[in-house]
N, C-alpha and C positions, 0 to 999 in steps of 0.2 A: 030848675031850668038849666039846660045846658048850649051853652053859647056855641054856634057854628065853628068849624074850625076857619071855614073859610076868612073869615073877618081878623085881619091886621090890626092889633093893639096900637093906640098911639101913645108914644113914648112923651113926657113930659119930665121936667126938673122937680127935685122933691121941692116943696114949699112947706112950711111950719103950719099951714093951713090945713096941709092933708094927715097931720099927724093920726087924727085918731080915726080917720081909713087906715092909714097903714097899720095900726094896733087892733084896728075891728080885725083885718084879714089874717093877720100873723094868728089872732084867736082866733079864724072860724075854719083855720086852712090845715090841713094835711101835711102838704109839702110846706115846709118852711126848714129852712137852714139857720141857723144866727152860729155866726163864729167863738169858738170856744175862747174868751180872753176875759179880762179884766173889766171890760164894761158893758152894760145892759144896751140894749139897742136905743133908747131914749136917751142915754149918756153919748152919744154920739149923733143922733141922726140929724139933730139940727147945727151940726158943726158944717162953717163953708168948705171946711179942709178934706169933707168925707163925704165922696161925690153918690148920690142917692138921684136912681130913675124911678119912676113911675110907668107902670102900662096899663092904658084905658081900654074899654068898650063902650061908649057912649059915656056915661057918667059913674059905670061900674068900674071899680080898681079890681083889675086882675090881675096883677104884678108887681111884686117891686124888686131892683137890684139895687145894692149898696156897697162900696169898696172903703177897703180905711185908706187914711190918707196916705200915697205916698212917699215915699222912703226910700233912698237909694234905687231909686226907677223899678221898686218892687211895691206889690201890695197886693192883700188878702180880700176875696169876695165876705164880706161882714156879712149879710143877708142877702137870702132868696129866698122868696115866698111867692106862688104864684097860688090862684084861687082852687079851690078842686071841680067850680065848674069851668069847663072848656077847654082847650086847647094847649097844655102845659109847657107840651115844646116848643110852638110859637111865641106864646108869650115869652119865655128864655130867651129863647133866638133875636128876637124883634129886642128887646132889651141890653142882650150882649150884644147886638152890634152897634145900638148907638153908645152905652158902655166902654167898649173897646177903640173907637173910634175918639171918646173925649178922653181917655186914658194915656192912647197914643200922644195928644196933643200935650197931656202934662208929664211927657217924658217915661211914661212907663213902659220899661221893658218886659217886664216878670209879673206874673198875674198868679195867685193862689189860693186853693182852697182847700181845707179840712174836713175830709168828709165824717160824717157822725150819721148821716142817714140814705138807706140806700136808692130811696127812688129816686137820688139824683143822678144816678152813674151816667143810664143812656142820655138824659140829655147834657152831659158834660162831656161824653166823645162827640156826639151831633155838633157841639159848637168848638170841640178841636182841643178841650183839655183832655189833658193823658197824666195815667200813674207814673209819678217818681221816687218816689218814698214812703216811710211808714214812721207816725210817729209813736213808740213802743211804751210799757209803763213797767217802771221794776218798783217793788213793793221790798220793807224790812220790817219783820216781824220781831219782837223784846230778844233783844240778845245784846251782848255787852257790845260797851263803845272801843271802837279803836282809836284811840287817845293819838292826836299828833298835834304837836305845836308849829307856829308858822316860823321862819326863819328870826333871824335873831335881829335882824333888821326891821322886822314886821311887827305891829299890832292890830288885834282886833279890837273893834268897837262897838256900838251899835250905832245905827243911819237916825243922822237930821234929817228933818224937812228938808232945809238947805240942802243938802248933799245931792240931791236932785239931777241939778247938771251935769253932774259930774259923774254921777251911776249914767245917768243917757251916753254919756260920750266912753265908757266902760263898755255898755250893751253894744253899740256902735261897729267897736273896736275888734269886741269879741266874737259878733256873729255877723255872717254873709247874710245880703239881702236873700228871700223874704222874712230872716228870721229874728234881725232889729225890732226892736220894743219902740212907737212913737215915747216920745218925750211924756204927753200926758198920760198913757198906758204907765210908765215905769212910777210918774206918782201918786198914782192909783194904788197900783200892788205894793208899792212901799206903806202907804196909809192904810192898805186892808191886812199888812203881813202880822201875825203876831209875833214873829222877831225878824230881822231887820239887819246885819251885819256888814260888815266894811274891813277890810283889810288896808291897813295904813303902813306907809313909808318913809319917810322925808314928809310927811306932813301933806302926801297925795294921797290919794287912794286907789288901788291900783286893782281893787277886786270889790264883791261884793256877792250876798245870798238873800235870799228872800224865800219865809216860810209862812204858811197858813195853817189853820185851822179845822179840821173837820170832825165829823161827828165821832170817828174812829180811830183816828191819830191826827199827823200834819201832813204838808204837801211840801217837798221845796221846788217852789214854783218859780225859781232865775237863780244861775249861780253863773256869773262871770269875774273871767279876769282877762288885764289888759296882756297883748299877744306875749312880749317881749319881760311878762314874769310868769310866763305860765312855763310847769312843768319845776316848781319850788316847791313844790307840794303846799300851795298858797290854799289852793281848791280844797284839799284834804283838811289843813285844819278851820276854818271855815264849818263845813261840815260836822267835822268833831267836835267842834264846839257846840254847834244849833241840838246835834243830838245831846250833848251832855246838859243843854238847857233846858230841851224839854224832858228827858229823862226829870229833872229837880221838877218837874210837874206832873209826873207820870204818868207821860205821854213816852211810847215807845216804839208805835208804829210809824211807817212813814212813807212815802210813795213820791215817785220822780218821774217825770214825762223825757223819753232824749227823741234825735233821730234813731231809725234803725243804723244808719250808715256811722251812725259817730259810734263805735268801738271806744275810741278812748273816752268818753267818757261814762261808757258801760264799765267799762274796767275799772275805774275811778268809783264809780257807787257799788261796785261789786264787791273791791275790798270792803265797804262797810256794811255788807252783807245783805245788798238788796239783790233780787232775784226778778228773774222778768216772769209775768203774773196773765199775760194772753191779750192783754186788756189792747189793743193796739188803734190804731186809726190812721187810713191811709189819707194821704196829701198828694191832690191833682194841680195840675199847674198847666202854664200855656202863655209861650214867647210871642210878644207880638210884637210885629214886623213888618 
């Protein structure tokens, strides 16, 4: 059956009631986006902090949109899923504007999304996002380590539990919104990393890296440090170390996600011999005002 276009969805608040609508439709749907991070969509959707709509037709769900929470007056579309019967870009539409409108009121500026599938494009100009970057992936294939120690002031470690706070206000520090890690995101990927690292000073921690696991090598899936010791080559060994650790497990491949715009630290993975591999995905966004 295919629903009229004419017929305006009605927008409602997600409730913990609709949970397994929204999980029948994510399975029976086409179009479905979910954000590439650290947690599954049920790891978040019944959070108060990660505002999730609904669009009806009668008692049919033909829509959902979901935003993560908040941060530095940025944040990212987590899901979009609309049905594949009926009217795609209304349903969209009718959703981003009541979206955008409760967005506005919790101070957000910056709104973004990762694209990974293309039947979203036209309706993401229809509602006024537009391309502004690309985010690239460089891959390194078994070749020796480039050995570098951190200054003589610094140690590495590996990450507590605890350490927690302290990497979020690191992430913070290090990247402009929309590219801060919420606080629970960071300890997530610290709990899923298989190694885990810290750069120490005077007894702060002034850096950190975070690596995974895959079938084929690892990923280093965060590598920051605070603004005002970068450029110590703190970054570097950090790195050199994670590769000398999984090397002792041999593991020897490895793959990095950057912006396209961030150069330096293309150049930074470059030296240790990662190359960019095609793999890319572009990032839409849209100021609201």
């Amino acid at each position: 059956m295919t629903l009229r276009s004419a017929v305006v969805p009605t927008v409602k608040p997600y409730e913990r009631r609709y949970r397994q609508a929204v999980r029948d439709l994510i399975f029976r749907s086409y179009r479905v986006h979910t954000h590439l991070d650290w947690q599954e969509v049920e790891d978040w959707l019944d959070s108060p902090d990660h505002p999730a709509l609904l669009a009806w037709v009668g008692d049919r769900l033909v829509g959902a949109l979901a935003a993560s929470a908040p941060l530095s007056s940025a944040c990212w579309l987590r899901l979009v899923v609309v049905s594949d019967f009926g009217d795609a870009g209304r349903a969209i539409s009718t959703l981003w504007q009541a979206m955008s409108e409760y967005l506005r009121m919790r101070g957000v500026r910056t709104v973004a999304l990762l694209i990974s599938r293309d039947w979203m494009l036209s309706h993401l100009r229809n509602i006024g996002f537009h391309p502004v970057e690309d985010i690239v992936t460089l891959a390194r294939a078994r070749q020796a380590v480039l050995d570098v120690a951190p200054p003589d002031d610094v140690f590495l470690r590996l990450i507590y539990p605890d350490d927690i706070d302290a990497l979020t206000a690191i992430d913070h520090a290090a990247f402009a919104p929309p590219w801060q890690m919420e606080r629970a995101d960071v300890r997530l990927a610290e709990k899923v990393s298989s190694i885990a690292t810290a750069a120490v000073r005077d007894g702060t921690i002034i850096g950190y890296s975070l690596y995974t696991v895959y079938v084929d090598g690892a990923h280093l899936a965060r590598l920051a440090v605070v603004p005002q010791a970068q450029g110590l080559g703190i970054a570097s060994a950090l790195i050199s170390d994670a590769l000398h650790r999984f090397a002792r497990r041999s593991i020897f491949t490895m793959t990095v996600n950057t912006q396209a715009s961030n150069t330096r630290s293309q150049q930074l993975y470059q030296r240790f011999g990662f190359v960019l591999n095609g793999f890319d995905l572009p990032v839409w966004m849209i100021d609201l005002v």
